[in-house]
N, C-alpha and C positions, 0 to 999 in steps of 0.2 A: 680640035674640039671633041670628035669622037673618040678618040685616045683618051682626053680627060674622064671623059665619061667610064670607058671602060675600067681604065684604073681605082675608079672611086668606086666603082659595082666590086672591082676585085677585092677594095680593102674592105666592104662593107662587108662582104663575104666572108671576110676573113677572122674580121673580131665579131660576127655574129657566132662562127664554128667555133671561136675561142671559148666563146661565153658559156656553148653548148655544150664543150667539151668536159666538164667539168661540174658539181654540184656538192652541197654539203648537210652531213647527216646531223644532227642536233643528238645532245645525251639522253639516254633512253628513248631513243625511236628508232625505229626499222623504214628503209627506203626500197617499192616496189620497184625494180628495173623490169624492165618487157623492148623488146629488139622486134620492133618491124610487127609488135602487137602480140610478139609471145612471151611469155615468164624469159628472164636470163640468172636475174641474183637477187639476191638481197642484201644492201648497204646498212652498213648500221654507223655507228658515231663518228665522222671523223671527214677529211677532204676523197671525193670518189670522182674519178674518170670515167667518160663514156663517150661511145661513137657519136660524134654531131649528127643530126639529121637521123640519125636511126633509132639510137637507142634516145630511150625516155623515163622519167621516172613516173611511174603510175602513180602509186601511192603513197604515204607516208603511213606507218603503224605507232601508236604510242606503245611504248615495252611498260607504262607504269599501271600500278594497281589499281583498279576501277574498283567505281561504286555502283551495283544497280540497284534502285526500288521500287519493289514488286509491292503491291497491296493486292489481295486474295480475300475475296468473300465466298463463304463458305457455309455450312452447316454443320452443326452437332449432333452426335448421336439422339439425344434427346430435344431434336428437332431448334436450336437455337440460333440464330444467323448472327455470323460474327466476322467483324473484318478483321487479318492479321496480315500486320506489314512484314515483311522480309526484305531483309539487309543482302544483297549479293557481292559480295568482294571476288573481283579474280582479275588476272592479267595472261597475255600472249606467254604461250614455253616458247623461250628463245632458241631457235633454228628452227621454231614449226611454224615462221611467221608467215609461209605460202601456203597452208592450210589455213590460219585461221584467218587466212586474207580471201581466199579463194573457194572456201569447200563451204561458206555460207552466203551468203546475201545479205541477213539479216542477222547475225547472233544475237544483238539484244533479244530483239523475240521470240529465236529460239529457249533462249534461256528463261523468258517469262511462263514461255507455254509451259517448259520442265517444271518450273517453279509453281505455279498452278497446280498443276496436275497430283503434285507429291503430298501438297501440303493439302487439298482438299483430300485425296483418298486416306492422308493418315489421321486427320482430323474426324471423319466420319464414323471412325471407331471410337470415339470420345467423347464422354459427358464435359459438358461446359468446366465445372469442377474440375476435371482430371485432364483440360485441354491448358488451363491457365499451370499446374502443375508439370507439365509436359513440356515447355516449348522446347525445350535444350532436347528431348526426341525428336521432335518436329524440327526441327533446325539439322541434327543430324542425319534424319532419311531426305531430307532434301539436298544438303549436302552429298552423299553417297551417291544418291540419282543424279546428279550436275558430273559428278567426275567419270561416272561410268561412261557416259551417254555425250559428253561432251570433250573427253582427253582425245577422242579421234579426231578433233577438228582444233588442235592448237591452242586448245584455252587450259589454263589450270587456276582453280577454282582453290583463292585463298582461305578463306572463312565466307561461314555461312548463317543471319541471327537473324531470330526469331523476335523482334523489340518491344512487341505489345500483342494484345489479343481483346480486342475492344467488340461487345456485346452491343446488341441495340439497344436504344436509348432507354426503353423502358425496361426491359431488363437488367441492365444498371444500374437505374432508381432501383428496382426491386431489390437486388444485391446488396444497395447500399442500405437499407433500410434493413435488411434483414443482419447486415453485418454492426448496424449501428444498435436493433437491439439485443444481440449476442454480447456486445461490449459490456450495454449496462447491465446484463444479467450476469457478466463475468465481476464489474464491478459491485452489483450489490450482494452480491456471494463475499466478495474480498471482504468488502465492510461489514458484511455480518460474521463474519469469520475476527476480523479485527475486534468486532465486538464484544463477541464472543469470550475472546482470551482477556479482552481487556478483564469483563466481569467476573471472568474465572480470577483471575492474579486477584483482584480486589477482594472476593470472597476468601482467595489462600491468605491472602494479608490482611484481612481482618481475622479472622481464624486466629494465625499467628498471633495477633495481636491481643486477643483476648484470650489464649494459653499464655502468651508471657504474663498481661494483665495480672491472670489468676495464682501463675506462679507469686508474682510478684506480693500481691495481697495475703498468699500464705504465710509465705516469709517476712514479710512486715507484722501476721498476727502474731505468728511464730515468735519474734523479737518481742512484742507487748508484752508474751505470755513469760518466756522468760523472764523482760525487765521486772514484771510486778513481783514473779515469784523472789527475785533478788532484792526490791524493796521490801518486799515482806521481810526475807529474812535479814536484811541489814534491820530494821526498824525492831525484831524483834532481840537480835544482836547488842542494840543499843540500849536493851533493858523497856524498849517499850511494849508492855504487858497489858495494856487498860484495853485500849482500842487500837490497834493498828490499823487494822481496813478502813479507819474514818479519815487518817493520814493520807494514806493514799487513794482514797476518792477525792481527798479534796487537791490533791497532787494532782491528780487524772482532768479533773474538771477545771481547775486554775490554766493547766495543759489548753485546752480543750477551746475555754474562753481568750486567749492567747491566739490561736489559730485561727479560730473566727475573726477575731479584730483585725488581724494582719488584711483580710479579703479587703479592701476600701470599695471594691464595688458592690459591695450588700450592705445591708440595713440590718444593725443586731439589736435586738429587745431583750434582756437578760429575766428569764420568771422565773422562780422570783429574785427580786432586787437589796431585799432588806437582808441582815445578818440574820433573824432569827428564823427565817424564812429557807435562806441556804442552811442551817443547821438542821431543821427538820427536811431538805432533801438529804440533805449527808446520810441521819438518821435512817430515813426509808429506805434509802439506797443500801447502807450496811446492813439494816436489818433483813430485805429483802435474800441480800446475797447471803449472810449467814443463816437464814431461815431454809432457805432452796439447799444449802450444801446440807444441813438438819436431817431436812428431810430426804433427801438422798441415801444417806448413810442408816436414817431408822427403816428405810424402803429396802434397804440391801442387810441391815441387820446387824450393823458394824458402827453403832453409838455404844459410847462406854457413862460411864454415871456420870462426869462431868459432864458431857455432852447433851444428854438429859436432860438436865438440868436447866442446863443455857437453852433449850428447846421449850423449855414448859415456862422461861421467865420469859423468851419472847413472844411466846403467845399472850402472857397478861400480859405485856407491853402492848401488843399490838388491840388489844379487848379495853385496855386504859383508854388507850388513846382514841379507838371507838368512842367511849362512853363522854370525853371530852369532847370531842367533836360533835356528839348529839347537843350536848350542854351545850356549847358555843352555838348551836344553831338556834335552840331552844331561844337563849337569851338575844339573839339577835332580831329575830323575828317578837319578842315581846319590846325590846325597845322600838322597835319599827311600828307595832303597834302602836305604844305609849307618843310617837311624835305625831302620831297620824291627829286631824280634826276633833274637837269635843273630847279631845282627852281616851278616847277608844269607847266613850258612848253614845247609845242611839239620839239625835236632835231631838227637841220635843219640839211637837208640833201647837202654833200659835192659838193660845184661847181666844174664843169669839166674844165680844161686849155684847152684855144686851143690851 
């Protein structure tokens, strides 16, 4: 019975030391060996042997890249308190996994005080303005100070970021309020600027518009002046010798009443209406224009005796037809009388009976 016993003590002994003798390292990690409680090795990935009962494995190290975040409150030159987060990225230098196992306690915190420290002293040279400008400096004196101050203790410090730079609350408001009326003052500049050209161009293109206008009206009078001079001379071409200008006013004015009717959205009243009516405009009309060129020519000195001549019959023409038109008033206004009451005399008034 005691034999059993001891045999069972031995095996247990035995796959206990097996079990001991042996251990396994994971991908990316470092394994702390210590023999009887002092440093021996460092295991990294893979199946490792060790003495049962003596040796041990202390600790495990992860070899992967970490993340620390720091948030830092701080002040600005111009007295502003601002919280800015930092990003710390870094991992274990492989083979200095006994220093950065060993020569800290605590590196996170080591690493927060660094991180602190750098970002508050480089901050303090900095208006709020030129702090939110700045972070990518801010990010690298903190960076710089971590590698200096921290390569001796087995760390290497991947990247280093600066991700925000958040003011107090009411300062904030204020910024945003002051950047929200810089917008509209940038936008009502644009729109007046917009405007601006718009009424510029409009001004250029009416401009435009009324030099082509005007050319265009020249050259349209341009062409009138021609055409008539050519009717004139086909008309006089043609052996007509009496009147031409009377021809061609009433060509002009046929023209003219032509033009108007085509409009359908106006109202045309033709004055006067009768033939003998338009005969005496034709009349006035030629007489006017050959009276005006008359008198032009005896103004300038350059009438010859025909010309004279036809000057001094249109003036009795035009003294005639004075004296007929007093007559035609004359008799209007006596037949006018003549329908009026009593015949155009005073009523008598009713004798009294005695």
């Amino acid at each position: 019975m005691i034999g059993m016993i001891v045999v069972g003590v031995v095996l247990l002994a035995i796959v206990l030391t097996i079990f001991d003798g042996y251990f396994i390292v994971r991908t990316r990690e470092a394994a702390i060996v210590e023999r009887l409680g002092k440093f021996v090795t460092v295991a990294h990935a893979g199946l490792h042997f060790k003495l049962p009962w003596v040796d041990r494995v202390r600790d495990k190290i992860s070899l992967q890249v970490r993340q620390l975040d720091v948030m830092v409150e701080t002040k600005t030159k111009d007295n502003v308190f601002v919280q800015i987060p930092v990003a710390v990225q870094y991992e274990v230098v492989q083979g200095r996994e006994r220093e950065a196992y060993y020569m800290l306690s605590n590196h996170e915190q080591q690493i927060v005080a660094y991180v602190q420290d750098n970002v508050r002293s480089s901050v303090a040279n900095m208006d709020l303005d030129d702090s939110f400008s700045s972070k990518d400096t801010i990010a690298q004196n903190v960076a710089i100070s971590l590698r200096d101050n921290m390569a001796a203790y087995g760390w290497h410090f991947v990247n280093t970021l600066v991700t925000d730079i958040r003011p107090d609350t009411r300062v904030r408001e204020s910024m945003n309020s002051i950047n929200a009326a810089q917008r509209e003052r940038e936008a009502a500049i644009a729109q007046a600027e917009a405007e601006k050209i718009r009424v510029v161009k409009e001004a250029e293109g009416a401009a435009e518009a009324k030099k082509l206008q005007g050319r265009g009206v020249a050259e349209q009078r341009k062409e009138i002046v021609e055409g008539i001079a050519q009717q004139y001379e086909m008309l006089r071409a043609a052996g007509v010798q009496e009147n031409p200008e009377t021809l061609m006013l009433v060509s002009q004015y046929l023209d003219a009443m032509v033009d108007v009717a085509d409009r359908s959205h106006t109202n045309v009243l033709y004055m006067p209406s009768n033939p003998g009516g338009m005969q005496d405009l034709f009349g006035g009309m030629r007489d006017v224009l050959l009276s005006t060129q008359a008198i032009n020519n005896e103004a300038s000195g350059g009438l010859d005796r025909e010309q004279r001549e036809r000057l001094e019959q249109l003036r009795a023409q035009k003294a005639q037809r004075a004296q007929q038109a007093a007559r035609e008033v004359q008799q209007r206004a006596e037949h006018a009388f003549e329908q009026a009451p009593y015949g155009g005399q005073q009523p008598q008034a009713p004798q009294q009976q005695g």
